[in-house]
C-alpha positions as CSV (number, residue, x, y, z in Angstrom):
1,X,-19.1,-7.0,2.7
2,X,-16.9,-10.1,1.3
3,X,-16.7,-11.6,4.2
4,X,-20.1,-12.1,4.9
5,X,-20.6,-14.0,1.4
6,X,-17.3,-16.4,1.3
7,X,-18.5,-17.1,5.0
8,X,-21.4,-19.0,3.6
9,X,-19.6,-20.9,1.6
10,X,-20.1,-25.1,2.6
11,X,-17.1,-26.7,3.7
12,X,-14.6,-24.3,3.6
13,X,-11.0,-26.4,3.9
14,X,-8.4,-23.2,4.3
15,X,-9.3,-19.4,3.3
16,X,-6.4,-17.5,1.7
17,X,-6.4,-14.2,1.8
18,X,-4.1,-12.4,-1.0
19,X,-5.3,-9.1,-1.7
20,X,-2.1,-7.2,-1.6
21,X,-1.8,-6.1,-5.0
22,X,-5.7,-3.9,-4.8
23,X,-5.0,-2.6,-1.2
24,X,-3.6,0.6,-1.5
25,X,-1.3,1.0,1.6
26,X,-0.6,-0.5,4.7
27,X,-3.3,1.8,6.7
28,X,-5.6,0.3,4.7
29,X,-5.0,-3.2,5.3
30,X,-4.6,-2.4,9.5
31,X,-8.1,-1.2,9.1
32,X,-9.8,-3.9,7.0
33,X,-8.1,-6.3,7.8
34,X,-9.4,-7.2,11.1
35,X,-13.1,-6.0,10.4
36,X,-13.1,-8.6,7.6
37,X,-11.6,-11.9,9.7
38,X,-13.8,-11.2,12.5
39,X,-16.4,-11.2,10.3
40,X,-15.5,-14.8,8.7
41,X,-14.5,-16.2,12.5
42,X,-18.1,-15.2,13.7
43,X,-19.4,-17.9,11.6
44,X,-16.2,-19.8,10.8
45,X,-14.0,-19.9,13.9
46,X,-11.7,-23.2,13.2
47,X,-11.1,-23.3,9.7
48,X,-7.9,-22.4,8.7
49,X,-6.8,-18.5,7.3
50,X,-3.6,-18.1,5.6
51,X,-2.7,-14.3,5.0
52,X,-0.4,-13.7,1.9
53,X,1.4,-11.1,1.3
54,X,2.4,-9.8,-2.3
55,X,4.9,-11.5,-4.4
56,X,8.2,-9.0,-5.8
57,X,7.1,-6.9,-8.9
58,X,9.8,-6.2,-10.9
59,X,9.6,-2.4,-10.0
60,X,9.6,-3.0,-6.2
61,X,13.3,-4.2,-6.6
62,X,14.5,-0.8,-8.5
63,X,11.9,1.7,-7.1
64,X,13.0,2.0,-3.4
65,X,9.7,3.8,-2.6
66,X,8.0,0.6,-4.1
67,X,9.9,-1.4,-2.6
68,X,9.4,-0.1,0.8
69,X,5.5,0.3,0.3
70,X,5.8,-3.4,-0.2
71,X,7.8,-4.3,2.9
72,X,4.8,-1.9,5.0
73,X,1.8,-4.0,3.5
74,X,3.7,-7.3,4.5
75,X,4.3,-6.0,7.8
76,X,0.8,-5.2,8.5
77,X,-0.5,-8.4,7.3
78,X,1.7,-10.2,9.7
79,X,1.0,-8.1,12.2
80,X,-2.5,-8.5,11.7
81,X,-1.7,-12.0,12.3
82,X,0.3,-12.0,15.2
83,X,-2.5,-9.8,17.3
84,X,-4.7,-12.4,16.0
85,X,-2.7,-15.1,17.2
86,X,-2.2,-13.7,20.7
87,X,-5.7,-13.0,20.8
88,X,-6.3,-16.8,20.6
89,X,-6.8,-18.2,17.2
90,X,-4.8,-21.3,16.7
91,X,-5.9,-21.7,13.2
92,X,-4.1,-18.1,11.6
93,X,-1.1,-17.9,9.6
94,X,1.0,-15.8,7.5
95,X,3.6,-16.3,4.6
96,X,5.7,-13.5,2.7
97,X,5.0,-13.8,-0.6
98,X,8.0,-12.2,-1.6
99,X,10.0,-14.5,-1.8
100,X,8.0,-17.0,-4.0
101,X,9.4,-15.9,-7.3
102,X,12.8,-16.9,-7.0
103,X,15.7,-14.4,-7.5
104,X,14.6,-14.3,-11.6
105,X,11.1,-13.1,-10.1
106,X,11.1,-9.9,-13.2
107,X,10.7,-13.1,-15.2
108,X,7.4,-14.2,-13.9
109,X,5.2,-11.0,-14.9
110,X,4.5,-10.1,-18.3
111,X,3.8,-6.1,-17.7
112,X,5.9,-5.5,-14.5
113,X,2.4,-6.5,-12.3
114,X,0.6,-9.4,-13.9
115,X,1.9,-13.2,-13.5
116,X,2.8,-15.6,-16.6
117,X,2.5,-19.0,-16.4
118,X,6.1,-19.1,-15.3
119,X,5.1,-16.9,-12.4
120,X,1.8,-18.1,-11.6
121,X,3.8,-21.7,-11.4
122,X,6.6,-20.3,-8.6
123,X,3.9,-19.1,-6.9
124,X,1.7,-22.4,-6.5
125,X,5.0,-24.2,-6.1
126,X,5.6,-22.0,-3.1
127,X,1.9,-22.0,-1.9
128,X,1.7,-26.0,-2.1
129,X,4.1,-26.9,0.7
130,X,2.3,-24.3,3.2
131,X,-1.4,-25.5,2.6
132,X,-0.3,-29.2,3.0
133,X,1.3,-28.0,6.4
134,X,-1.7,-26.4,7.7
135,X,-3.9,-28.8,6.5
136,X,-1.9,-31.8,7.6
137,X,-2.3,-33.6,4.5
């Protein structure tokens, strides 16, 4: 599993976990999800997780079934968090990536799924402010 291999990995400042746009629903995140931190907190309990979900694909705006399949995976990811939180782990967070785009977001992808620069820039834009907070710098 993943988790077991980035777990290894020296010095780990903040783990960001953004796999929304390969997970196929929201039953599948509520299953893996949790498997895959508690595998990482076995052997890296303090540092820092910050769950994303996916940013707005052009489609999710006009497809309502898209749309709403997009709201269900963010919903599970935070409340992935939340349990995870109440459970006692200080160091878990979670941002909605939906919003990172900006109200232009069908600008930032060049097929209706894949970031441009211009997208790709929104979204560290938006990311930047978050991982200063969390790591206090």
């Amino acid at each position: 599993m993943l988790a077991l291999a980035i777990r290894e990995i020296e010095r780990t400042n903040l783990l960001i976990i953004e796999t929304d746009g390969n997970c196929p629903d929201a039953a599948w995140i509520l299953e893996k999800y949790p498997k895959f931190i508690q595998l990482y907190r076995e052997r890296l309990p303090s540092t820092p997780i910050l769950v994303v979900s996916r940013v707005t694909r052009p489609q999710a705006a006009i497809v309502s079934e898209q749309f709403k399949k997009l709201r269900d995976k963010a919903d599970a990811q935070r409340r992935i968090v939340d349990e995870c939180a109440k459970k006692g782990d200080k160091n878990i967070y979670f941002r909605d990536g939906r919003d990172f785009l900006g109200d232009d977001f069908h600008e930032c992808t060049v097929d209706i799924g894949h970031l441009t620069d211009l997208g790709f820039m929104r979204m560290a834009n938006s990311l930047q402010p978050i991982i200063e907070e969390i790591l206090g710098i």
